[in-house]
C-alpha angles and dihedrals in degrees: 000000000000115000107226117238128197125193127208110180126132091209112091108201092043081046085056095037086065109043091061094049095051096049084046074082119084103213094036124081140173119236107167144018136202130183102202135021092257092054086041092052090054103038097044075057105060098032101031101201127197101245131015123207101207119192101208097211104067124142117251109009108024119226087250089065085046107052082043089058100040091048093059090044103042111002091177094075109091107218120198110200107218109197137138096234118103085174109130095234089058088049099048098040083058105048090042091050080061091262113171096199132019105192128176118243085230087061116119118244087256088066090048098054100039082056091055099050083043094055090036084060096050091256133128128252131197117164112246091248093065109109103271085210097055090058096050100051087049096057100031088060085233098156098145106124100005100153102220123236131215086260095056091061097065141073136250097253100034077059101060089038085059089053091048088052095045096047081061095264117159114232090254096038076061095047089057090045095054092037086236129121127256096256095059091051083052097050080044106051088048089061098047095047101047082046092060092041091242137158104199146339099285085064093049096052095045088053089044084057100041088053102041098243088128133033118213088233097066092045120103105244128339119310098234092061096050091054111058109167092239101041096075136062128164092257119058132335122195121272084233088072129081120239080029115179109170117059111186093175119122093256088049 
């Protein structure tokens, strides 16, 4: 029996790369794709595979949110997160998002392999080059002097609310997104700004980036042209404007 094998990644030619590494194995076979966290979450639905590679770093929904959304839906399917980040906040979001696997995009085909046939077994993969000492820490509940990042105040939601932001998104554009209304990205965005200690989106974007929250290619245009001194204030800013954070609008 073939294990079946879905791939989330918003890079084309890695997707494909994969792809073809993956169906190389006899008994493994791939049976879906998905280019962002909002397409992964539908289609793992509807297809259920047995084993999900999740890039972590996707526009839009991040494969944390993902992996987050599929386990309450569906906890049988195993999910390996593939990124290129060892940092322990990556390492712990994603345990604790009820990630399997967690496998570094420099490890040899060997290790990825040798992570699918681990999930696939019910048992648990973290590449060699993740802090020992992370994990650790991490399994072993050890939270006693953690110091907490800016990531660790907010919510799951008001998270994927700062990507969404970040990636140019208008307060209403995010509210589609998130099948919420305005007025919840709104209450939502006031938390997470008084959270972070910040005046206004220029500040948020340039955090998200700072702390990798974010990357510039999935942002929608350069950074430089969104952030004209005189466009921004610490009160409203028009919905016609990316990284909008004020809707005046009636549905606001």
């Amino acid at each position: 029996m073939k294990h079946r094998i879905m791939i989330v990644e918003d890079h084309n030619l890695l997707r494909e790369g994969l792809r073809s590494m993956i169906s190389a194995v006899a008994d493994f076979e791939v049976v879906a794709e998905a280019r962002d966290g909002k397409e992964a979450v539908r289609t793992a639905i509807a297809v259920a595979p047995d084993v999900i590679m999740m890039d972590l770093s996707m526009p839009s929904m991040n494969g944390i949110e993902a992996t987050m959304q599929i386990k309450r839906r569906n906890p049988g399917i195993r999910i390996i997160a593939l990124t290129v980040y060892k940092s322990q906040e990556y390492v712990r979001e994603a345990l604790k998002a009820g990630v399997d696997g967690y496998v570094l995009k420099d490890a040899t085909y060997d290790e990825l392999i040798v992570a699918i046939r681990s999930v696939v077994n019910g048992k648990k993969f973290l590449s060699p080059d993740v802090s020992g000492q992370v994990v650790n820490s991490y399994l072993n509940g050890d939270t006693t002097d953690k110091p907490q990042t800016p990531w660790d105040k907010l919510t799951s939601r008001e998270r994927s609310i700062v990507k969404l932001v970040a990636e140019g998104r208008t307060n209403r554009s995010a509210a589609e997104f998130l099948n919420v209304s305005p007025k919840t990205i709104e209450k939502h965005r006031a938390s997470l700004m008084h959270k972070l200690g910040l005046k206004n989106a220029t500040d948020l974007v340039l955090l998200a980036l700072e702390q990798g929250w974010v990357e510039r290619e999935h942002m929608r245009g350069g950074i430089d042209s969104k952030f004209p001194d005189s466009s921004f204030s610490e009160s409203g800013f028009d919905d016609t404007v990316p990284f909008d954070f004020g809707d005046n609008s009636p549905n606001a």
